[in-house]
N, C-alpha and C positions, 0 to 999 in steps of 0.2 A: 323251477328247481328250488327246494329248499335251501333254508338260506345256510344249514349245516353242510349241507353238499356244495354250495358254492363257496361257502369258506373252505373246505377240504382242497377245491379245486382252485380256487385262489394261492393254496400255499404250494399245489404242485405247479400251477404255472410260473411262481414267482420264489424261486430259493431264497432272495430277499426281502419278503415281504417284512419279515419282523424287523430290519433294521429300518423300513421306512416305514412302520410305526414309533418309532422310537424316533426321526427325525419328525414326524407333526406334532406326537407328543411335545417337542421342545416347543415346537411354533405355538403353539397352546400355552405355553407358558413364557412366553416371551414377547408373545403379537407379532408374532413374523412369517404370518404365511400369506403367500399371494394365491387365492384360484384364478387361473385366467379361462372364463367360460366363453365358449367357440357355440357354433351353430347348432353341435349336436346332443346339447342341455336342451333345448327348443321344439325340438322333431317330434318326441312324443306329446307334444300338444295338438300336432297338425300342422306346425309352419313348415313351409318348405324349406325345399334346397337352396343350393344357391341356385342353381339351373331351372327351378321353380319358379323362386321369386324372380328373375328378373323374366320370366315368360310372363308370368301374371301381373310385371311391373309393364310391359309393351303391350298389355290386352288391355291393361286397363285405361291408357291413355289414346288408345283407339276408339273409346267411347266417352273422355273428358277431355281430349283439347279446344270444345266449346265451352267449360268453365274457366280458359284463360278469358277468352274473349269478354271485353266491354266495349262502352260508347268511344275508349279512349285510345283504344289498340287499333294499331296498323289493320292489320284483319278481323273481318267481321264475320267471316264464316270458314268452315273447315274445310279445308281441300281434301278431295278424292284422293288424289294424287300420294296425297302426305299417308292417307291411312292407307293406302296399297303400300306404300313405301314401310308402312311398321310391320306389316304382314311378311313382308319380304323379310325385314331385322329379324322376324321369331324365327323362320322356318327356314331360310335359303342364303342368309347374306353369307355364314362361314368366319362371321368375327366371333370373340371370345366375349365374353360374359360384359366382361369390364368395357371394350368399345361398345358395344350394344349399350348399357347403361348413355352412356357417350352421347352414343346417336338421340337417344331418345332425349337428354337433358338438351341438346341443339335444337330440337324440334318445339323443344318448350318454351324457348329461349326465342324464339322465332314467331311463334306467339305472343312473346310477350312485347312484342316492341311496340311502342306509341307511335302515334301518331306523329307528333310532334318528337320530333330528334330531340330526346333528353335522357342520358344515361343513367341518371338519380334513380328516374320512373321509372326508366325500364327493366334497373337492378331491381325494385322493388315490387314490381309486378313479379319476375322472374322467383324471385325470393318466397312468396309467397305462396307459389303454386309448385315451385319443382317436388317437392315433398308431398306432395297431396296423396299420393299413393301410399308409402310406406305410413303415412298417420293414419289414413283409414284402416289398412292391414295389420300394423303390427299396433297401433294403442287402440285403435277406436272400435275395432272387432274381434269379440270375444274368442277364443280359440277353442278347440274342436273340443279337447279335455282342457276344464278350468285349473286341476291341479297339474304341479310339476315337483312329482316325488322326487326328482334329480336337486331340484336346487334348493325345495326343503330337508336335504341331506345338509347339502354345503353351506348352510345357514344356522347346523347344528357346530361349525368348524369356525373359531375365531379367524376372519381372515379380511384381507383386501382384496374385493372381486372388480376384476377389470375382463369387460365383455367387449366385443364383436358385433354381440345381438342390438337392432334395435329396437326390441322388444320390451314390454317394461315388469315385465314377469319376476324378477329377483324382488325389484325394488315392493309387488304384492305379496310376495311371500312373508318379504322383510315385515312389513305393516301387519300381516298377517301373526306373525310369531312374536314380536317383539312392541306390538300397538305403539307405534313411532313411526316417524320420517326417517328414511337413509340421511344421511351425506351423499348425496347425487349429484354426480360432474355429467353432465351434457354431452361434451364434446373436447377432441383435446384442447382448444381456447379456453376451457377455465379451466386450465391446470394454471394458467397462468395467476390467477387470483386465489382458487382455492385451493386448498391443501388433503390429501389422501391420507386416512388413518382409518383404525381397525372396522372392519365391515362398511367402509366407503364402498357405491359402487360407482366406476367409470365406464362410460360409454367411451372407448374409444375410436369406434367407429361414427359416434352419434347416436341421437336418439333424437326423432321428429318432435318433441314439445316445443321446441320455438324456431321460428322461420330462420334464423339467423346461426344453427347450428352446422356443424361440417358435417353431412353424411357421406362417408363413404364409401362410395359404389359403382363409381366411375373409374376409369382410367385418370382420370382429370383429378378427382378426388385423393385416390393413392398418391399418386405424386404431389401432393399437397402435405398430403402428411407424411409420406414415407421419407422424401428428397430433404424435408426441412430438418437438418442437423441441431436447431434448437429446441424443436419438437422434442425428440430422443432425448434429449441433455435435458432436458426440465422434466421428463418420466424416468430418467437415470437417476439424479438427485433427488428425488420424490421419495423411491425405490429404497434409493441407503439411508434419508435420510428417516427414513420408516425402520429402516434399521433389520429390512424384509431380509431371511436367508434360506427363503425356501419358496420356489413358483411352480406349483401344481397346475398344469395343463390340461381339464377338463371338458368335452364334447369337442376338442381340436383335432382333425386329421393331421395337421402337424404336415401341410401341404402349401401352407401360406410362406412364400421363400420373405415377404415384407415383413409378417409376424414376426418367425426365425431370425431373423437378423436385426428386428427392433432388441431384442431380448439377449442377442448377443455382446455381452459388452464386458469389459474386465472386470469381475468381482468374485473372488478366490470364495466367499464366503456364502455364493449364492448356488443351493441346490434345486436344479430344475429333474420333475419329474412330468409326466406325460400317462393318466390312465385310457389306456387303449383294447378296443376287441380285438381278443383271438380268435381271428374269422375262419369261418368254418372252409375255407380254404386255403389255409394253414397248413402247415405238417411243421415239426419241430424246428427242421433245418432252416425254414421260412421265418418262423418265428426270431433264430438267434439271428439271422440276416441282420432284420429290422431293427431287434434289440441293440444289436454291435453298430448296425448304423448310424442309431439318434444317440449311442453312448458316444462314441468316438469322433464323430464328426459336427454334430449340434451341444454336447455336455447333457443330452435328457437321458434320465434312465426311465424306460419303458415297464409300467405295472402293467397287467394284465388283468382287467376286471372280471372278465367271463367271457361265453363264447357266443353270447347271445346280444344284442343291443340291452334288451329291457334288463339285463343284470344289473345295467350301471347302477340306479339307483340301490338296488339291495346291495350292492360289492360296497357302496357310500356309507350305507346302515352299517355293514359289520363294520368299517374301518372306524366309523365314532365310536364305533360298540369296544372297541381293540385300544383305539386311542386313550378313552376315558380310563378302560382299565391297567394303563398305561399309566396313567395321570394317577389314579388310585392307590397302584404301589407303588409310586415316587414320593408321595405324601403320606404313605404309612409308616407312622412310629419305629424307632429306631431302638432297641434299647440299647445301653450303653455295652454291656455283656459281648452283644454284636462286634461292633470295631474293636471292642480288645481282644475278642477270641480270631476275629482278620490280622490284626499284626501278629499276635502271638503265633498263629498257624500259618503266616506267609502266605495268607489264601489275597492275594492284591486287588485282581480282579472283584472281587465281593467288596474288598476295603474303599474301592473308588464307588462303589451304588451308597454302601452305607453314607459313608460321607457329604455324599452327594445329597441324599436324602436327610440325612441328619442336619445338615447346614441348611437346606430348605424349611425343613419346618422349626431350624432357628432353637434347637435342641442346647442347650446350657453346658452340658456334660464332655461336648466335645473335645475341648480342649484336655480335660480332667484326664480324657483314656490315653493320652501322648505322655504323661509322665511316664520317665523309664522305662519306655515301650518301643518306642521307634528302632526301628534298622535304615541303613540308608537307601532300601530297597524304597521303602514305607514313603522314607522323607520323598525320593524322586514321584512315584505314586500321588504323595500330595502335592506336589507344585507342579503335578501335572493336570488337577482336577479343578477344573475352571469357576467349578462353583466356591471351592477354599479358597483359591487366588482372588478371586473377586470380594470375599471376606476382608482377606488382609488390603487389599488395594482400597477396601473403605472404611481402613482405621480399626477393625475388631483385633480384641488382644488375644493373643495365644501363645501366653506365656512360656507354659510346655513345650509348645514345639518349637521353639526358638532355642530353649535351654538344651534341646534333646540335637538340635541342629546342630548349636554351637561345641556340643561333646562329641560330635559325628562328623565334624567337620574334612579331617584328616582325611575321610575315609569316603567322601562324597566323589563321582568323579564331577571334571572339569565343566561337562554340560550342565549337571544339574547346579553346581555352583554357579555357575553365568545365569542360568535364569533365576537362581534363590538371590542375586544381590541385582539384579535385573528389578525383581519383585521392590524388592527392600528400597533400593532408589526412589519408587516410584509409589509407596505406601507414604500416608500422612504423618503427619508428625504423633508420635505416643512417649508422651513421659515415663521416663523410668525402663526400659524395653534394654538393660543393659546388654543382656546378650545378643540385642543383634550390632550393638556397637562394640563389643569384641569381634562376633563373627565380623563387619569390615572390616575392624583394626586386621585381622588375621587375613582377610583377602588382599588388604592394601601392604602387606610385607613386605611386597616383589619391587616397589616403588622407594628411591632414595627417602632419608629422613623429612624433607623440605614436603616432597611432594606425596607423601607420606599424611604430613601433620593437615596440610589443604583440602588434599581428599576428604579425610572426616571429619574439617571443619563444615564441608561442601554436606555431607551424607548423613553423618553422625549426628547434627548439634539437633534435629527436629526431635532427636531421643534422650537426650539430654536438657536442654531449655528448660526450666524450671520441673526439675527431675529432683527429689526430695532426701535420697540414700545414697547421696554420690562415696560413701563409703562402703558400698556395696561393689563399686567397679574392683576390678580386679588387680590393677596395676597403675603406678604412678602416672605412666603417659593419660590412660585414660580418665583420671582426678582430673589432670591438669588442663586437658579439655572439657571436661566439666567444667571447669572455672573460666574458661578463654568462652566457651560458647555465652554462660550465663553474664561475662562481664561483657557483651558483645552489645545487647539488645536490653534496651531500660524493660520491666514489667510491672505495674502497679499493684499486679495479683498477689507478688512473687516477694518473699522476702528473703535477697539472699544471707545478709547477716543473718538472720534468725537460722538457717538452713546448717549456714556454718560453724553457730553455738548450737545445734541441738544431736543430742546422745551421742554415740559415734565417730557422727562426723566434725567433732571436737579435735577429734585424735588423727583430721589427716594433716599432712605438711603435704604442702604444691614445691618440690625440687622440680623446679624449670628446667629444659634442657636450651642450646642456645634459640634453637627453633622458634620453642615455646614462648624465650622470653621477648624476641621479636617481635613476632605476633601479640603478643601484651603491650608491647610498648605501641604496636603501628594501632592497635584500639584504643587506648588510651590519647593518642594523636588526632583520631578522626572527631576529634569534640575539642577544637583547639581553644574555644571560647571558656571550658574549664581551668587552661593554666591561667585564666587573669580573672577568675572569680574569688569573691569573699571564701575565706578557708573554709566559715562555715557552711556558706550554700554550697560550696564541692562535695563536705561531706555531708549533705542532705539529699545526694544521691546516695542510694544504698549499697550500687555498686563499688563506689569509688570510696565509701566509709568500709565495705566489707574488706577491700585491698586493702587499705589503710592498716583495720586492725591487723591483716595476715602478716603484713611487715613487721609490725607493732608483737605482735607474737611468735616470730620468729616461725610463723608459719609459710612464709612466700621465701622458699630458697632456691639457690642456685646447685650446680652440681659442682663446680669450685665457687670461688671469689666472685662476687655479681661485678660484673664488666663495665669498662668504661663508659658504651651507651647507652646504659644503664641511669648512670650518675648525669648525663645530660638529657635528660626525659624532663621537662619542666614540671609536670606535675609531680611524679615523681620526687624534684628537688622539692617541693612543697611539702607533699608525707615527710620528708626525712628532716627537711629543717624545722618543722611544728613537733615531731618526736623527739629532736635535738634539744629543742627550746625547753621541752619539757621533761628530761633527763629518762625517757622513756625509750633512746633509739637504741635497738639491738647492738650486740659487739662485732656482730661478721658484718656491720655495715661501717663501713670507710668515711670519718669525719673528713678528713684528709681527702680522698676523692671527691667527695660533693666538694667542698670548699674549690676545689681546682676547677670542676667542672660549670660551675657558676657561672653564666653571662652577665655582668655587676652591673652591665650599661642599658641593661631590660629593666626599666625602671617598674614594669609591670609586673613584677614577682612577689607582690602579695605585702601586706602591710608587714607581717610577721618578720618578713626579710631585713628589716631594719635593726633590730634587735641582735636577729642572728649576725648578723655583718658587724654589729659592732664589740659583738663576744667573743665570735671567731677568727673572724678574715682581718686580715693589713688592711681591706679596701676600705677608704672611708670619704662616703657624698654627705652630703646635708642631710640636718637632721630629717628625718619622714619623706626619704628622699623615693622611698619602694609604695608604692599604692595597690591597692583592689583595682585592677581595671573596669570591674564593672560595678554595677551599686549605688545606692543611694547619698551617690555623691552630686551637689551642686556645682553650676557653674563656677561660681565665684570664689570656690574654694582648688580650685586646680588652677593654677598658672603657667600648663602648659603650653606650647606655642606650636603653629600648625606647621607642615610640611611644605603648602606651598598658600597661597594668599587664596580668600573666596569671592568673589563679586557678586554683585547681584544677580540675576537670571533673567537678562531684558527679550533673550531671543534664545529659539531653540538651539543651533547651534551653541551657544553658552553650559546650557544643559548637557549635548554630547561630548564639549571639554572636560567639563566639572565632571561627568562618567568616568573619563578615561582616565583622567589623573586622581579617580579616587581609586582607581580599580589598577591602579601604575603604585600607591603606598600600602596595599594592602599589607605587603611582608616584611614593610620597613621596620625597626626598631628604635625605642629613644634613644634620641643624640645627646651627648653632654651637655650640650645647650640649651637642651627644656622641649626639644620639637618632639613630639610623641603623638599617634593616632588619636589619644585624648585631648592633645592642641586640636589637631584637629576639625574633629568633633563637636568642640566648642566654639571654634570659627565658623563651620556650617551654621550652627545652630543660631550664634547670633548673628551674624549676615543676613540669613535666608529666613529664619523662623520670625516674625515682629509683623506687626499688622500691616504697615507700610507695601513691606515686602509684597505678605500673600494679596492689597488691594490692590498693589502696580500688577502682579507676576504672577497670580493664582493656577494661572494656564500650565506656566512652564516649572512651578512647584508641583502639582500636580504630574506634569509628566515626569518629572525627576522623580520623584517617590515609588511612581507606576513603573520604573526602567529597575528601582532598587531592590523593589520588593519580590518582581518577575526574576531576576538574579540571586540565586539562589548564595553565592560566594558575598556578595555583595550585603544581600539581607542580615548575613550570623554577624559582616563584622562591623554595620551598621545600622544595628536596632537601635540602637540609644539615641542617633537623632532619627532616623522614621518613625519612632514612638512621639518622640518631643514635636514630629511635625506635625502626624497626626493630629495629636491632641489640640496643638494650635490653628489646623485647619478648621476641625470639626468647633471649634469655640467659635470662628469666623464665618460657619458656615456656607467654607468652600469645598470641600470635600463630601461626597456625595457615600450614600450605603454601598453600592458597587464594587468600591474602591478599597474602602475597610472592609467587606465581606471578602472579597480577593484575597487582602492581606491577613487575616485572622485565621485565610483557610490555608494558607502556607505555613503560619506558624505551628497551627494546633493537628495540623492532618499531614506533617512530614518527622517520620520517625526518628529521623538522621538530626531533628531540629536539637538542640542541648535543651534538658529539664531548666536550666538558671536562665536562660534566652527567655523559655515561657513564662517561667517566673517573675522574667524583669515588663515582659508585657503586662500581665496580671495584673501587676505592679502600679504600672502607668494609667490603665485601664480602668481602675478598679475607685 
């Protein structure tokens, strides 16, 4: 038959033939197609049946059970008996194929036993021989026609062929067309080691190359592999992890119930198809029988190649022939003309190929034809096209259609919303993307103001995070997240003072709501080692210098009176008392509430505190009674006194006290009497830190160190002496690389660490 006439006859056997071209197409461009080739890829070579081979597998050992035999084997010659008894297996016993196999591997097996009772040998004899048939037959004898038009079809098909045959005929074609080796799995045992990817072929039945392979073709053998539920489960994982969504069933009668049900297993994503003869004893009604039978009750949908055997391979030629031009016009040029004459004309259908194809070959313009163009028809159309959603889910910008979303909003229904902020959740972080952090702001409405403001700190801030126009947002709330996001997370890249002197965004004021100013104060809290820093190293973060100025400008307000927990934020009281000092503090800020709100007995409230106390307040300590808690202050100049006494560290237990009771004053504050974390401090350091110490106690300083630096709460509030111990181990050369590599990699590789903590390491280090 010409091969016009059999495509003609191709598309009246099969009404869907065109939409499975269009699913190998995809496999083509994805690497996900499986062929799974059966026995009747083989036949036009000359190999048999199955009813064949194993006739010709019991003739031939009729004439080779004296090749088991050696000087070493139980038997030394062939029983009569035994070859009347294989004559009777071919012609009269009445078992099926698989016990026949059986009988004949027993027989081998019985031959092969030694002399000498030793199982090793006689597995090994066995091992060696039982195969001797199928390696002559199917590798070591040329077959009747050397080609096989059928599998140099499916070798024209990106795929993963997994065969039945133990033939090695893919694997010459392979060598044939592509001058290389396969990836060739043997047997299901090296799935175990080796891995299945595009044009791997698996023997899954085997393949005679090595003595030690599973053929199977017994009774014995199927339940070897069929029974073993890890078997299945490591070709299941293989399968997804290949990422395959299409298994094409090739020369299979689709009569194997072990195959059927190897292949049966839950995966929404995997389409089985089956190319099958329409046997000339056939009629239509017979035909839909079979079609409805492997649809419905296997999931395969049945092609129909022709009515002939020998079609198969031509039915293979047209379907590349279909494929490619398949493949052709998915990759032909798009012009932009195209997609804006599909929105314009509501034509949807056409708008999802274009785009499809336009995003493929990675076309610039796309975005361009969504200005002012969308209807929410359009919009649902595009987050329904997997190829544009996978755009957005790896970060590409499409500004337009965001903007054209966020104007269309009202008018989207409810599905298409769940999956456009579905998307959006789950898209990378893009600077500047303001509309789609309206479009949440607008979805999150439904939700009280609290849970409101979390949500798009949770959604929003990947689109904001050093986002350069925040006077481009639309509306006070979303300024003011802008500013909560960016004061949230230090960036070196990033300069938000500069951000918020440059053009425009000169001119925003952040009016906090209560929400808002909560959330400010509980960040400004998560870095508690900044209320006891030098004022200037506070503001050599750029964060905490940008708030500063926005106070200082009258740009950080409230929507009344900024509130009482407000005025007890310590750092906070720091901006306001150093703006105070310096006749710079705004007039809507409350001399009169800071002063009340003041803890006077935190002797840790910053040098400048001293000053302000004795300008403003009644409260009056010694002179330079307020210090920098952290800084390049010496021992000998701090007279504070510890919390509780330190001793030496003669035993490990001494070390789990000295833990608990440093980790029992973490939240303490100074006492009028001079006891303060920086007594403290000084107590450890001179107790523990002195050569005496580290040559008595090296062991149990070393483990104290190892407990402070792995404690994360621990480490922020006690750098100042695991620096000072450091440095006095590593002088004495008790402290090994390990231990500092550990600790350098805490400080410098945790985000949550404070900039002045690094700094003060630097410091010591340096």
């Amino acid at each position: 038959m010409k091969q016009t006439e059999l495509k003609q006859e191709v598309y009246d056997l099969n009404p869907s033939y065109n939409k499975f071209i269009n699913v190998i197409a995809d496999t083509q461009e994805n690497l996900s197609l499986i062929c799974f080739l059966g026995a009747g890829t083989s036949i036009s070579q000359g190999y048999k049946n199955w009813n064949g081979y194993v006739q010709d597998l019991i003739q031939y050992w009729k004439s080779h059970l004296q090749d088991i035999i050696n000087k070493d084997t139980l038997h030394q010659k062939v029983r009569a008996a035994d070859l009347k008894s294989l004559d009777w297996l071919n012609e009269k016993s009445g078992f099926d194929n698989k016990r026949k196999v059986d009988l004949v591997h027993h027989l081998i097996r019985e031959y092969s036993k030694p002399k000498e009772e030793n199982k090793k040998v006689w597995d090994t004899i066995y091992h060696k021989h039982v195969n001797d048939f199928e390696k002559l037959y199917f590798l070591e004898t040329d077959p009747i026609n050397s080609a096989n038009d059928t599998i140099d079809q499916l070798l024209c098909l990106s795929a993963l062929f997994i065969t039945t045959n133990y033939d090695d005929q893919i694997e010459k074609s392979f060598r044939k067309f592509f001058h290389s080796e396969p990836n060739t799995l043997n047997d299901i045992n090296e799935l175990k080691k080796r891995k299945l990817t595009d044009r791997s072929i698996f023997h899954l039945h085997g393949t005679p190359k090595r003595q030690d392979v599973l053929l199977v073709s017994s009774s014995n053998s199927y339940n070897k592999l069929y029974s073993n539920n890890e078997y299945k489960k490591k070709i299941i994982e293989q399968i997804e992890e290949q990422k395959s969504t299409v298994l094409m069933f090739v020369g299979s009668s689709l009569q194997e119930e072990e195959i059927l049900n190897l292949f049966n297993f839950n995966s929404p994503k995997l389409q089985k198809f089956a190319l099958m003869q329409y046997r000339p004893d056939m009629g239509s009604d017979q035909a839909q029988l079979v079609h409805d039978y492997y649809k419905t009750e296997r999931d395969i949908d049945i092609i129909w190649y022709g009515k002939q055997y020998n079609d198969l391979p031509n039915f293979l030629a047209i379907l590349n022939q279909d494929v490619q031009e398949q493949l052709k016009a998915r990759n032909a040029f798009v012009p932009a003309e195209a997609i804006l004459n599909d929105i314009k004309s509501a034509n949807y259908s056409a708008l999802d190929e274009h785009i499809t194809r336009a995003i493929k070959n990675n076309e610039n313009f796309v975005d361009q034809c969504f200005a002012n163009n969308l209807d929410e028809k359009a919009v649902e159309i595009l987050l329904g096209n997997e190829s544009f959603v996978n755009k957005l889910l790896y970060g590409y910008r499409f500004i337009n259609f965001f903007k054209e979303v966020n104007k269309l909003y009202d008018k989207l229904s409810n599905s298409t919303i769940t999956k456009l902020i579905k998307i959006i959740e789950q898209m990378p972080g893009i600077q500047g993307e303001y509309s789609i952090v309206q479009i949440l702001s607008k979805y999150s409405e439904v939700l009280n103001s609290k849970q409101k403001l979390n949500y798009l700190l949770k959604n929003a801030s990947k689109f904001l995070f050093r986002a350069y126009n925040p006077s481009l947002l639309s509306n006070t709330a979303e300024r003011n997240l802008w500013l909560l996001c960016n004061l949230a997370k230090p960036n070196s890249f990033f300069s938000l003072l500069n951000i918020l002197n440059d053009g425009d965004n000169k001119k925003i004021v952040f009016r906090m709501s209560s929400n808002e100013l909560h959330k400010l104060l509980s960040i400004l809290n998560k870095d508690k080692f900044m209320h006891y820093a030098n004022f200037n190293e506070i503001i050599d973060d750029e964060r905490y210098h940008a708030l500063f100025l926005l106070i200082k400008e009258k740009r950080l307000l409230y929507y009344h009176r900024f509130p009482v927990y407000f005025y007890q934020n310590k750092l906070i009281q720091r901006f306001l008392i150093n703006l105070k000092l310096k006749n710079e503090l705004p007039e809507s800020i409350s001399v009169n509430k800071l002063i009340k709100n003041i803890d006077y007995s935190d002797k840790l409230l910053g040098k400048e505190t001293n000053q302000f106390v004795k300008k403003y307040s009644n409260k009056h300590y010694k002179n330079n009674f307020y210090i920098d808690g952290w800084g390049p202050v010496e021992i000998s100049d701090v007279p504070d006194k510890p919390f509780f006494e330190v001793t030496p560290l003669n035993t490990e237990e001494a070390v789990e006290s000295l833990i608990l009771n440093l980790t029992k004053i973490i939240n303490n504050k100074p006492t009028i009497d001079g006891k303060s974390m920086q007594g403290q401090q000084n107590a450890l350091i001179i107790t523990l830190n002195n050569k005496k110490e580290w040559d008595n106690f090296a062991t149990n300083n070393i483990l104290l160190l190892s407990k402070l630096i792995n404690d994360t709460t621990l480490l922020k509030n006690y750098n100042f002496v695991i620096n000072k111990m450091f440095l006095e181990g590593l002088k004495f050369n008790y402290i090994k690389d390990d231990l500092l590599n550990n600790y350098l990699a805490m400080i410098f590789n945790d985000p949550n660490f404070g900039n002045c903590q690094i700094f003060c390491v630097n410091r010591f280090f340096s």
